[in-house]
DRENDO-1510 file (C-alpha; in Angstrom, 1 decimal, always signed):
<recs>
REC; n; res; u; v; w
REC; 1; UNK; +77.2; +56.4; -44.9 .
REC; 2; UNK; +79.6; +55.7; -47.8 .
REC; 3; UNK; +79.2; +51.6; -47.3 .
REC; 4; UNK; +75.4; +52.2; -46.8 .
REC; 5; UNK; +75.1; +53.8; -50.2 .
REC; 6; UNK; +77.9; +51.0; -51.6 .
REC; 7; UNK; +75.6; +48.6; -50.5 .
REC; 8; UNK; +72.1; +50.3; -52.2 .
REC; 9; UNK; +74.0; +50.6; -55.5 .
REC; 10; UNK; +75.3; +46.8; -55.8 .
REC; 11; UNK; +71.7; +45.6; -54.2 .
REC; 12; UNK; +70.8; +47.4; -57.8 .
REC; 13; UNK; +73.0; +45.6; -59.7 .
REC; 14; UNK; +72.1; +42.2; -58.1 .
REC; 15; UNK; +68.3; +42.9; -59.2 .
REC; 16; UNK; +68.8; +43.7; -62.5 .
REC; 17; UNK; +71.2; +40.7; -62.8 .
REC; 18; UNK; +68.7; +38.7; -61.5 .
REC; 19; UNK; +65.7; +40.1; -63.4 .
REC; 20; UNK; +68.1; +39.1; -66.6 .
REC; 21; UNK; +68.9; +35.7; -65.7 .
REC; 22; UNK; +65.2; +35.1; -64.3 .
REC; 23; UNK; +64.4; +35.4; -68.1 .
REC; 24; UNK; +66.3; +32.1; -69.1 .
REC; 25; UNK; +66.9; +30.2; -65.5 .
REC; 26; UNK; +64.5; +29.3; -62.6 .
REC; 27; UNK; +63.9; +31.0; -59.8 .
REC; 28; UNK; +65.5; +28.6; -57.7 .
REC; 29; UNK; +68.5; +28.1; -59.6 .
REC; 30; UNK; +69.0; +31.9; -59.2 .
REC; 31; UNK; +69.0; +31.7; -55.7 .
REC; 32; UNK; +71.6; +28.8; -55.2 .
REC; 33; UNK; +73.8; +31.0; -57.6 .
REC; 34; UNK; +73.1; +34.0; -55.4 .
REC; 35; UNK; +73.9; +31.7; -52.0 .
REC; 36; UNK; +77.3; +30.1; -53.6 .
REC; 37; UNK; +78.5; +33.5; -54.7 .
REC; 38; UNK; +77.8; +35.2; -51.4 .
REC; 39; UNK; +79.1; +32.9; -49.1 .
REC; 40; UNK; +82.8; +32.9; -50.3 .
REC; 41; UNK; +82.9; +36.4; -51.1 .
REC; 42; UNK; +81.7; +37.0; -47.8 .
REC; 43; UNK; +84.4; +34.7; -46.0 .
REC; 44; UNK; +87.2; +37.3; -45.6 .
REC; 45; UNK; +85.3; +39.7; -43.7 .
REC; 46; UNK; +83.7; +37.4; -41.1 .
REC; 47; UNK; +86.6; +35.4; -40.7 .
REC; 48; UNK; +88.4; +38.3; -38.6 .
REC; 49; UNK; +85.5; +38.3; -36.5 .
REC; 50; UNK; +83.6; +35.2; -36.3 .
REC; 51; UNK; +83.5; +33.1; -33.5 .
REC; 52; UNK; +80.9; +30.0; -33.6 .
REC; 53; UNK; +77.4; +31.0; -31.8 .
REC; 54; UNK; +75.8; +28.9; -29.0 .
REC; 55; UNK; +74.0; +25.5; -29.3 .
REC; 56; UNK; +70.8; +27.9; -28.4 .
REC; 57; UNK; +71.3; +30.3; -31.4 .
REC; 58; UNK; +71.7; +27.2; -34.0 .
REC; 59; UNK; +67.9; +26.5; -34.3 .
REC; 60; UNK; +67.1; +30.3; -34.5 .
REC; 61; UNK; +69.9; +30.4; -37.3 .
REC; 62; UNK; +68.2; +27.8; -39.5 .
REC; 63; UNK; +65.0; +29.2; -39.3 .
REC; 64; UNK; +66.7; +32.9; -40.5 .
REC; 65; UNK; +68.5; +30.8; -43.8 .
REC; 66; UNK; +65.1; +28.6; -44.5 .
REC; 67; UNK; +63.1; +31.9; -44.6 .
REC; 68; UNK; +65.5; +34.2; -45.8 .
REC; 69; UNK; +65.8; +31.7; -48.9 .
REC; 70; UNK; +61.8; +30.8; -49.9 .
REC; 71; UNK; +61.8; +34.9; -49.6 .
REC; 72; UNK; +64.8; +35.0; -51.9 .
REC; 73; UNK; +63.0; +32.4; -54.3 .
REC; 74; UNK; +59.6; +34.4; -54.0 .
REC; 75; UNK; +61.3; +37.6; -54.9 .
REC; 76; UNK; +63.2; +36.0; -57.8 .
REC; 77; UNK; +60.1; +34.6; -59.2 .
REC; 78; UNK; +58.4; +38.2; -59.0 .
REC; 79; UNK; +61.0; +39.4; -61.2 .
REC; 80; UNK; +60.4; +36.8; -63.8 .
REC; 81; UNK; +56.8; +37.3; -63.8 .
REC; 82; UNK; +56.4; +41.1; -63.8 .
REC; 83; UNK; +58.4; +44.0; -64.8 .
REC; 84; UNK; +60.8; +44.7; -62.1 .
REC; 85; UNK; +59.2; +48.7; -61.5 .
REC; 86; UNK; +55.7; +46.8; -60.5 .
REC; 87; UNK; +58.0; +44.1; -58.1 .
REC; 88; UNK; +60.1; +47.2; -56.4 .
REC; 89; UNK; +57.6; +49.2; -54.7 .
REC; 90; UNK; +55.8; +46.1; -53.2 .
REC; 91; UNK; +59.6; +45.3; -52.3 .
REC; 92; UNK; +59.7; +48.2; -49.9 .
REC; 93; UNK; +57.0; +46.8; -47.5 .
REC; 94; UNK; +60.2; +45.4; -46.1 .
REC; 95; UNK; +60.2; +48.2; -43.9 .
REC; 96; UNK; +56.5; +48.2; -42.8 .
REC; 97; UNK; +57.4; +44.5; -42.4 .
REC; 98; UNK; +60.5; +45.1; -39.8 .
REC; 99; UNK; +58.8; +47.4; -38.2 .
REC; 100; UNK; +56.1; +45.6; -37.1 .
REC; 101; UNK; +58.1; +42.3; -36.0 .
REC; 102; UNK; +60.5; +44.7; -34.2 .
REC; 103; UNK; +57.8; +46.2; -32.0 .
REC; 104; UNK; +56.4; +42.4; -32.1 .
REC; 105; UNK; +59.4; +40.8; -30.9 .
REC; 106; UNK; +61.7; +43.1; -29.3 .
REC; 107; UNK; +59.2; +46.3; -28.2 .
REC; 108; UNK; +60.9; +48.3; -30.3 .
REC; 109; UNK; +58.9; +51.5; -31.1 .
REC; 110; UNK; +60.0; +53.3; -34.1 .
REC; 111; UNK; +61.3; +56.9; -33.7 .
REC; 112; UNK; +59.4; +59.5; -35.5 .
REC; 113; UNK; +62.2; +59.7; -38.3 .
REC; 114; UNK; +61.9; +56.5; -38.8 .
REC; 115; UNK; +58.4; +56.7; -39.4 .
REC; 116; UNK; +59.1; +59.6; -41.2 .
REC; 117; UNK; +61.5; +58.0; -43.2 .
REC; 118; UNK; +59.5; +54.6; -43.9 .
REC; 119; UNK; +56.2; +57.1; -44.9 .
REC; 120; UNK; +58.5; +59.2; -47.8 .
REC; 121; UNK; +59.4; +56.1; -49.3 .
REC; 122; UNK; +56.3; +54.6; -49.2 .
REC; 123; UNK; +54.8; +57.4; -50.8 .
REC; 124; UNK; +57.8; +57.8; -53.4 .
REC; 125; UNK; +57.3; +53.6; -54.0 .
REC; 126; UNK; +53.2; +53.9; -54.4 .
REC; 127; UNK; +53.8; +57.4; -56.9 .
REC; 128; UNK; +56.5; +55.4; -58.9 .
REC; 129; UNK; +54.1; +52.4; -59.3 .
REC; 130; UNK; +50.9; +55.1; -59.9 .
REC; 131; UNK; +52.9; +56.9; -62.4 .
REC; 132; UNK; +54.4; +53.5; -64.2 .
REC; 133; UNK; +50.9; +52.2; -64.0 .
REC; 134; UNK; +49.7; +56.2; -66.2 .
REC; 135; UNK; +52.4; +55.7; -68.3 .
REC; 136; UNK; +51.5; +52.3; -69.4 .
REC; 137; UNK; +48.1; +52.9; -69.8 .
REC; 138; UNK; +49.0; +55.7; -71.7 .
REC; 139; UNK; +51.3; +53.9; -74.4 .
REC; 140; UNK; +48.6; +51.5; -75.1 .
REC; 141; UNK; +45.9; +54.0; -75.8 .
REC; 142; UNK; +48.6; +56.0; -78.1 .
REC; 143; UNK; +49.3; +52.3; -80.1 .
</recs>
């Protein structure tokens, strides 16, 4: 629980520092910085455990880092063109997202607290953009 909430509160961090340098530096520059901090940082953790994956697993693997980086670039580029409380509650869709390839690919139905789950923070994600959305409206009208 404690590394799950570790993880959620540097995931913050890396989004604000990203919707900071998105203001001076390209979305794809971001993400190389982002892939050439990670991987050493992540080196002395895997190296205890790693062992190198099948032949099979290799085409599979460069299909995950192609994808996982044009998502990377088309999240960094969100940031730089809208205000990153309008990016995050499209961000969440993630889940919907999982959820859907998991059945699709593995048969995996969700349990109902999963569901549960994914529904509470979809509704918290569409009543933080509603109320950003009032809010905004409501400055302009007050100018």
């Amino acid at each position: 629980m404690w590394l799950s909430l570790m993880a959620s509160a540097l995931f913050t961090w890396i989004k604000i520092v990203v919707k900071i340098f998105s203001r001076t530096e390209s979305s794809i520059r971001i993400t190389a910085y982002i892939g050439l901090l990670q991987t050493p940082m992540s080196f002395p953790a895997a190296v205890w455990v790693w062992t190198w994956p099948p032949a099979e697993q290799w085409l599979w693997m460069v299909a995950m880092g192609l994808l996982g980086t044009l998502g990377q670039i088309a999240l960094t580029q969100a940031y730089q063109l809208a205000d990153i409380t309008l990016v995050m509650p499209l961000d969440f869709s993630r889940l919907i997202w999982a959820s859907l390839i998991g059945f699709w690919v593995f048969a995996g139905i969700p349990e109902g607290w999963t569901c549960l789950g994914g529904a509470l923070i979809l509704a918290g994600a569409t009543s933080a953009l509603y109320g950003e959305a009032r809010w905004r409206m409501l400055k302009k009208t007050s100018s």
